[in-house]
C-alpha positions as CSV (number, residue, x, y, z in Angstrom):
1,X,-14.3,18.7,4.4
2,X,-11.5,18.8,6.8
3,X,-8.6,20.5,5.6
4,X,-6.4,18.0,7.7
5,X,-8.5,14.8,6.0
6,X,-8.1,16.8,2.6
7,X,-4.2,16.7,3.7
8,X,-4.6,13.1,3.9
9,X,-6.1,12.3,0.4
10,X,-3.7,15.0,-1.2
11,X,-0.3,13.2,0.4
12,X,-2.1,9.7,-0.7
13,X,-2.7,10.7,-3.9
14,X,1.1,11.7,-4.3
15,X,2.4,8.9,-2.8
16,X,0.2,6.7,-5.1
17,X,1.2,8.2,-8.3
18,X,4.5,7.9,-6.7
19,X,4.5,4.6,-6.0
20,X,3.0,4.3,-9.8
21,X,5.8,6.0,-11.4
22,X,8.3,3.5,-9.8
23,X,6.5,0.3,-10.0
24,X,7.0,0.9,-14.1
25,X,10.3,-0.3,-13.4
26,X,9.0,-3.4,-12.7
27,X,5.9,-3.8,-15.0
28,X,3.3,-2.8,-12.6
29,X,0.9,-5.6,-12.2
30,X,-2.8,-4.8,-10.7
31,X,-3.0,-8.1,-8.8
32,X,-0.4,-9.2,-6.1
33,X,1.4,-11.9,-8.2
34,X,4.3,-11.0,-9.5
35,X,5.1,-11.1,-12.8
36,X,8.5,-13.6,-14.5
37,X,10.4,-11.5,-15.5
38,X,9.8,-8.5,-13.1
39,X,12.2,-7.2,-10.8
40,X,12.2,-6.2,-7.0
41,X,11.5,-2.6,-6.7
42,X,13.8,-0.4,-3.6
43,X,13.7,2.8,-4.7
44,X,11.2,6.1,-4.3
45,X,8.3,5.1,-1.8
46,X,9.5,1.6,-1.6
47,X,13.0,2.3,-0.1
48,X,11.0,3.2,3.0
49,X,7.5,0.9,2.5
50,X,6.9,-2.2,1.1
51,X,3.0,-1.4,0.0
52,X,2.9,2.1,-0.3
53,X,0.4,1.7,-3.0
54,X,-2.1,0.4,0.1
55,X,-1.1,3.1,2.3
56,X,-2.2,5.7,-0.4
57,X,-5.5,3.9,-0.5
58,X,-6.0,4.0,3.1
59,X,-5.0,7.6,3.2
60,X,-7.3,8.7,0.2
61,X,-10.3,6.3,1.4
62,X,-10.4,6.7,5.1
63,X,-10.8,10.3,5.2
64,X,-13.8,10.2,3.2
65,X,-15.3,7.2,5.1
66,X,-14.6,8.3,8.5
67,X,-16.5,11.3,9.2
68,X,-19.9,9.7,8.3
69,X,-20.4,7.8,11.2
70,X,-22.7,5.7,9.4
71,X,-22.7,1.9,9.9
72,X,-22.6,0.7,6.4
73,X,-19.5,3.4,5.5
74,X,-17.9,1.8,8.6
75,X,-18.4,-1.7,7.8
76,X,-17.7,-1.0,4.2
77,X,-15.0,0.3,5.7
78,X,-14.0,-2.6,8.2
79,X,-14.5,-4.8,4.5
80,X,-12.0,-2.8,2.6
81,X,-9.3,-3.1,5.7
82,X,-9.7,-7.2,6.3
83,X,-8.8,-7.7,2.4
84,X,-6.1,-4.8,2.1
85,X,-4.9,-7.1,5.1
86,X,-5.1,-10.4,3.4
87,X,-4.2,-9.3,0.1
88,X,-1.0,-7.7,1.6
89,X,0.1,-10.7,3.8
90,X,-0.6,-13.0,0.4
91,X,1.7,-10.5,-1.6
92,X,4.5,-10.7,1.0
93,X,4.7,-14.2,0.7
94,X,4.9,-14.5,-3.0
95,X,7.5,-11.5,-2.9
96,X,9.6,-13.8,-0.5
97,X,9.4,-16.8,-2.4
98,X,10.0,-15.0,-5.7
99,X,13.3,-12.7,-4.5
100,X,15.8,-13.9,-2.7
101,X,16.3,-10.8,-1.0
102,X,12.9,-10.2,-0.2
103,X,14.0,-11.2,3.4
104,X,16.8,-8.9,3.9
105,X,14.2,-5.7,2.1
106,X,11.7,-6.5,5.1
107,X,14.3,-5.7,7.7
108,X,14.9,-2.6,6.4
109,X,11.6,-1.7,5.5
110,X,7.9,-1.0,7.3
111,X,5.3,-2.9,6.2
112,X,2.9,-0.5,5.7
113,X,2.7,2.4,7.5
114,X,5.6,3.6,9.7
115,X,6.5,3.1,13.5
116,X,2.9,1.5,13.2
117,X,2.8,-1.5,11.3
């Protein structure tokens, strides 16, 4: 493999066990709902992201997707994007109905992945 893809998976495995370790805070929930009584979490990853959680998935999945070239991995591929997609844009909008200051946490925050989206 790649050493630079390996770089990838490494820093998205870190950043997902990151993201991990602060979610606890919170009760860390597997689906996008949020939970009653959990709380709005601004600290490690997330004083910068608001889904780092999906960026580690990206960065561990694409780089082992990617160099195949083959049409399934890159539909499979296409698949996995769409619904990190949905499933993000569905998670931001129960986050902004749930906390108050979900609003002001987006203007401070990327989405995502940053200076891209």
């Amino acid at each position: 493999m790649n050493p630079w893809l390996f770089g990838f998976q490494i820093a998205g495995v870190i950043l997902g066990l990151w993201a991990i370790l602060e979610m606890r805070k919170s009760r860390l929930n597997i689906t996008p709902l949020p939970l009653n009584d959990s709380v709005l979490i601004t600290t490690g990853p997330y004083r910068l992201l608001r889904h780092p959680m999906y960026l580690a998935l990206i960065l561990v999945l694409y780089p082992m997707i990617l160099p195949d070239h083959y049409l399934f991995s890159t539909l499979v591929l296409g698949v996995f994007t769409v619904n990190l997609i949905l499933k993000l844009l569905f998670e931001e909008r129960l986050l902004q109905e749930r906390y108050t200051r979900y609003g002001t946490y987006k203007q401070n925050t990327w989405r995502l992945m940053p200076w891209v989206y």
